[in-house]
C-alpha positions in Angstrom: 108.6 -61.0 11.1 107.0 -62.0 8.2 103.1 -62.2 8.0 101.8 -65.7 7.7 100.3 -66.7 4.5 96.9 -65.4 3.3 97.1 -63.0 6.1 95.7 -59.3 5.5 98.0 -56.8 4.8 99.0 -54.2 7.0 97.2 -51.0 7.3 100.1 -49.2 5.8 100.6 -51.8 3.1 96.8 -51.5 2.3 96.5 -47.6 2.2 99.8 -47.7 -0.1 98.0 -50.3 -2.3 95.2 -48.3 -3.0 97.0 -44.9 -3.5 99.0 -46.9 -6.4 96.0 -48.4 -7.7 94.3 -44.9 -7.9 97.7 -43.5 -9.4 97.5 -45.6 -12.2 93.7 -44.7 -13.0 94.9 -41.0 -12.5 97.2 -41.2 -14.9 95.1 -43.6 -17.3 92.2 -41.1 -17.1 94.5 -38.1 -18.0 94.2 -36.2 -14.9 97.3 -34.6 -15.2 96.1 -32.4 -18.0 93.1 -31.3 -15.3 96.0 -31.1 -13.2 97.5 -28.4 -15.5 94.8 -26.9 -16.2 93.6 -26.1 -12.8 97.6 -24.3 -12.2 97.0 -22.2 -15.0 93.7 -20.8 -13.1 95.3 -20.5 -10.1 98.1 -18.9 -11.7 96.1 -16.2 -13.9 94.1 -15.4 -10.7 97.5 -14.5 -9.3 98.5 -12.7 -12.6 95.0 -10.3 -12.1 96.0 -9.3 -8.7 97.9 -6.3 -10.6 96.3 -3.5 -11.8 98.2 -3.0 -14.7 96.0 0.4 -15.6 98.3 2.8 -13.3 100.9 2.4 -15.6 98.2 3.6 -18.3 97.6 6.4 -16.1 101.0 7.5 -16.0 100.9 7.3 -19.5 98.1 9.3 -20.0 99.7 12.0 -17.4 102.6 12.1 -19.8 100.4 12.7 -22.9 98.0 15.2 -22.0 101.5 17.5 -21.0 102.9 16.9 -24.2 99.8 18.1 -25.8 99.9 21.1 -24.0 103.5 21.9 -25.4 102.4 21.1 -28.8 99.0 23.2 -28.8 101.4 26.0 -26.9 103.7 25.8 -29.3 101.7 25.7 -32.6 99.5 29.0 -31.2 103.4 30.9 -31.4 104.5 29.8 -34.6 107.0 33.1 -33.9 108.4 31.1 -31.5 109.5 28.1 -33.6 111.7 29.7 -36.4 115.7 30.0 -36.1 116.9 33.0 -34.3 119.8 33.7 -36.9 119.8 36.3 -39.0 120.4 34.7 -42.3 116.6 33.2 -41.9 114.9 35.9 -40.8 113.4 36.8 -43.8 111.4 33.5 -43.9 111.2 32.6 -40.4 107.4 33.6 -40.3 106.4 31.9 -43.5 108.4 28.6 -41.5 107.0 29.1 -38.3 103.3 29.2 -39.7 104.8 25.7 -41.7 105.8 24.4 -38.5 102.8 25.4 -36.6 100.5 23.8 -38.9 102.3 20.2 -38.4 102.1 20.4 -34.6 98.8 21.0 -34.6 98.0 18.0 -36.2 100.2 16.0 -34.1 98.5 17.7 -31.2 95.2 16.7 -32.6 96.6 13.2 -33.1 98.2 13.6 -29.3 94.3 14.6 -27.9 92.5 11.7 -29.8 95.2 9.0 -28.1 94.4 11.2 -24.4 90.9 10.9 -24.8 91.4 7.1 -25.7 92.8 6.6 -23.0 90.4 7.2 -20.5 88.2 4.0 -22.2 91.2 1.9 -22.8 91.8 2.1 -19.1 88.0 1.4 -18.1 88.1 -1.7 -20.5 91.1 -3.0 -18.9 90.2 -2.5 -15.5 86.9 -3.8 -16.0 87.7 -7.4 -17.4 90.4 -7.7 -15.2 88.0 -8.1 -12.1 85.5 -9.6 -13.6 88.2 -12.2 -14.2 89.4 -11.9 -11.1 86.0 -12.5 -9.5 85.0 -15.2 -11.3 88.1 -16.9 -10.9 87.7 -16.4 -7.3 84.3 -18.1 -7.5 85.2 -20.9 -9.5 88.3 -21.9 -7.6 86.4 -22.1 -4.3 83.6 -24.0 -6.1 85.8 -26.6 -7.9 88.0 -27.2 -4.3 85.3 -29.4 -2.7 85.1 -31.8 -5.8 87.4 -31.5 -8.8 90.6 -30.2 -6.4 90.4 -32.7 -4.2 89.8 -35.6 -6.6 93.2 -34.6 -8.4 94.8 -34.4 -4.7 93.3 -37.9 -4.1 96.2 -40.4 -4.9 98.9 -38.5 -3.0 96.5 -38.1 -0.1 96.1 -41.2 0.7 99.7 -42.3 0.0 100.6 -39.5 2.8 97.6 -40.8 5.1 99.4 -44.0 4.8 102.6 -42.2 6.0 100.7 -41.5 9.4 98.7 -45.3 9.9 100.9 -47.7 11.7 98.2 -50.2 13.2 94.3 -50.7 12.4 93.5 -48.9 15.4 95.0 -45.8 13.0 93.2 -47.7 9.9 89.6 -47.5 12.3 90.0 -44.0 12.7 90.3 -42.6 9.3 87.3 -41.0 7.8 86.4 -41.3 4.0 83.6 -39.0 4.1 85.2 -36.3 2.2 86.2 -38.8 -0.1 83.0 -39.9 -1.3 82.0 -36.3 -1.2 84.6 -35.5 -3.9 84.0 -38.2 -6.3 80.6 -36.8 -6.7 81.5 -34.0 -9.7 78.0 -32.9 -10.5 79.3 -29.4 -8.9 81.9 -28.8 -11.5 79.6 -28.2 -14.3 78.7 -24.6 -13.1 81.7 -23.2 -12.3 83.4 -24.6 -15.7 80.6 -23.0 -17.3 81.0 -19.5 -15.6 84.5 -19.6 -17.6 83.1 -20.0 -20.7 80.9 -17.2 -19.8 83.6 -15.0 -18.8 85.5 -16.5 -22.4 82.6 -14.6 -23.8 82.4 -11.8 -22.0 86.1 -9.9 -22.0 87.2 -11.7 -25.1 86.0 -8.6 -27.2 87.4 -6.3 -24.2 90.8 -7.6 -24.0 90.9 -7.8 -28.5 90.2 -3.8 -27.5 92.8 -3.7 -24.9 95.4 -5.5 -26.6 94.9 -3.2 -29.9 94.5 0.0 -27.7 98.2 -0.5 -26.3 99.5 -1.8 -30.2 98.0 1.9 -31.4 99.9 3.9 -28.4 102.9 2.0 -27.9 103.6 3.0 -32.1 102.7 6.2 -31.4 105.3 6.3 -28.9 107.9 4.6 -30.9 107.8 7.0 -34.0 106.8 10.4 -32.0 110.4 11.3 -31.8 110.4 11.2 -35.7 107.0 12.8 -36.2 108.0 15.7 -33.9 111.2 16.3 -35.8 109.9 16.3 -39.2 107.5 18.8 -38.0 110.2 21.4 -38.2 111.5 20.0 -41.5 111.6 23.1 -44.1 109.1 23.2 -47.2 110.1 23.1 -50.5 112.0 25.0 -52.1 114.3 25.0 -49.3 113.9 21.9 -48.1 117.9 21.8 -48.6 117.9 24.0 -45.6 116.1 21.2 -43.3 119.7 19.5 -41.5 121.0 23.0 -40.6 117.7 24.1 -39.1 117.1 21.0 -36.9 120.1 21.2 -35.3 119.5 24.4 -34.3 115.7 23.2 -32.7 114.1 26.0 -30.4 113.8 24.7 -26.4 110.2 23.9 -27.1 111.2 21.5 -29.9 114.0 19.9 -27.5 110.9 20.2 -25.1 108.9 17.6 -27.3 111.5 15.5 -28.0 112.4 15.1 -24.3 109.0 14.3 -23.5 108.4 11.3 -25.7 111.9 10.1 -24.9 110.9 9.8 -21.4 107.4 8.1 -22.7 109.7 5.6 -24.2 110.6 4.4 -20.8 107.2 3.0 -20.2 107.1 -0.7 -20.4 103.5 -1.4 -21.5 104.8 -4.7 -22.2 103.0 -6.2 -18.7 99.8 -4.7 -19.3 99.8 -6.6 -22.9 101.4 -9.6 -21.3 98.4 -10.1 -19.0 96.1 -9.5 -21.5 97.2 -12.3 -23.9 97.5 -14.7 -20.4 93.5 -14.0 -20.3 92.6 -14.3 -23.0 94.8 -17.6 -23.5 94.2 -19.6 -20.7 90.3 -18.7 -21.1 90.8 -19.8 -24.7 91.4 -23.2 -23.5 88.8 -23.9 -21.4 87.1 -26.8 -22.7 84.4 -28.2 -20.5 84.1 -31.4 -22.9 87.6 -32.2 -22.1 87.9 -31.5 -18.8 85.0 -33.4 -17.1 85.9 -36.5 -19.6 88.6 -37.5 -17.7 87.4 -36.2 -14.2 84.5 -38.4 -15.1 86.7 -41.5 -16.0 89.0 -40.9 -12.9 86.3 -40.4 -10.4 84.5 -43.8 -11.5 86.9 -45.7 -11.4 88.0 -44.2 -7.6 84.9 -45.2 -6.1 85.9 -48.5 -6.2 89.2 -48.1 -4.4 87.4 -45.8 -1.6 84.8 -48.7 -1.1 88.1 -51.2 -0.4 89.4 -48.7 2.0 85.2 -48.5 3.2 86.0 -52.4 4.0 89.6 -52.1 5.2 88.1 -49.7 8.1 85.3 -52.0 8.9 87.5 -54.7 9.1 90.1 -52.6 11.2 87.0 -51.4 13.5 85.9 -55.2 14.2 88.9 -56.0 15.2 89.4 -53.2 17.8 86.0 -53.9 18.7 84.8 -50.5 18.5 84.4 -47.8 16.0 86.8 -45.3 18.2 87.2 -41.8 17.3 88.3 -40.9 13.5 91.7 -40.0 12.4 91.6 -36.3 11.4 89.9 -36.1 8.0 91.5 -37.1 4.8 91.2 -33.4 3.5 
């Protein structure tokens, strides 16, 4: 049956209305950028639920042994010459050679250990501070600026559930007037440009910290080797000797091979995630079109103010109210 002319429309046709209406300020206002941006918080919180500093510690396990190997092996440079009887006559003048380049690469090895220790306190350290925060802002923003974006499609599934205006007189738009008042988001938005501030220097550290290891790692197995290359003038002599490494050179060479097998790739991953998506926090930008939206929703709650009213004085009663919008 169709509704006689001029009559009002239905509760479900009315709550449908206004979710359309407040779709097309949505998207006129550009909320689906605030949209966006609140997923990428939600997801780097995620992201900084993992500690990616045991992996460093593992790391850091794996170095301090191989600098035992190499300090072992540089104090017994007897140790480090061919056994073979043709190079006996200058195996101590090559083991002192070869003794002298591991020590420096142990040197190098101890400097990168002790590093270590702060790159692993810098990471952890902005990590939950960022964590935290993001906690904190999250809970602040979902009174106000979460529920404003949730708005539209809120209503539109309220009107899913309102068959009659004895449904209409029961809905409650309190929290809906509560979330179009955005004074609340300016200090959580500016907590994240604190926290910009504050670990952008930490994670630059980080982020370098893990470049310095990860090519340490990569050319070890080249550094070790050449440590038992043979000084001039018998340089010629160098292929013939490396293939015949002692077990404490196969040692080294075994070590960083298995150090090659730690992904640090995460750790730096999450880094650049942090430091991105903090990047891009623009408080300018982000309460423009909250602003816009939220103006220009008022309006639309104060029609479904009226279309309650109206439902209410019809039942003749204000009843009880229909679960709340949020």
């Amino acid at each position: 049956m169709m509704p006689a002319a001029g009559a009002a429309p239905s509760p479900k046709d009315a709550l449908k209305k206004i979710s359309s209406e407040l779709k097309a300020k949505f998207d006129d206002a550009g909320m689906d950028k605030v949209e966006a941006f609140m997923d990428k918080i939600e997801d780097l919180q995620e992201k900084v639920k993992t500690d990616p500093s045991t992996i460093m510690d593992q790391l850091k396990k794996m170095m301090s042994d191989l600098q035992g190997v190499l300090k072992k092996a540089a104090e017994d440079p007897g140790s480090l010459a061919p056994s073979n009887k043709g190079f006996a006559a200058c195996a101590s003048w090559y083991g002192k050679s070869v003794a002298g380049n591991l020590k420096k690469t142990a040197d190098e090895v101890a400097k990168l250990t002790d590093s270590m220790t702060d790159l692993a306190k810098n990471m952890k350290t902005p990590i939950a501070e960022v964590s935290k925060t993001l906690g904190n802002v999250l809970k602040e923003l979902e009174n106000s600026l979460s529920k404003l974006a949730r708005l539209p499609k809120q209503i539109l599934k309220l009107g899913e559930t309102v068959d009659s205006p004895d449904d209409m007189a029961k809905i409650d738009t309190a929290p809906m007037h509560k979330c179009l008042d955005i004074s609340g988001i300016d200090k959580p938005l500016g907590n994240l440009v604190t926290l910009k501030d504050l670990v952008g220097k930490a994670i630059d550290a980080v982020k370098a910290g893990i470049r310095t290891l990860a090519d340490f790692v990569m050319k070890a197995p080249d550094t070790i080797l050449h440590a038992f290359d043979v000084p001039t003038p018998l340089c010629f002599l160098t292929q013939q000797i490396q293939n015949q490494l002692p077990q404490a050179g196969k040692d080294m060479l075994a070590m960083v091979e298995s150090m090659k097998k730690i992904d640090l790739q995460p750790a730096v991953a999450l880094m650049e995630s942090i430091a991105d998506t903090l990047a891009a926090v623009d408080v300018a930008k982000i309460k423009a079109p909250v602003t816009k939206f939220a103006e220009g929703a008022k309006a639309n709650v104060d029609d479904l103010d009226e279309q309650i009213k109206a439902a209410k004085l019809l039942q003749g009663g204000a009843g009880g109210k229909l679960g709340s919008l949020f």
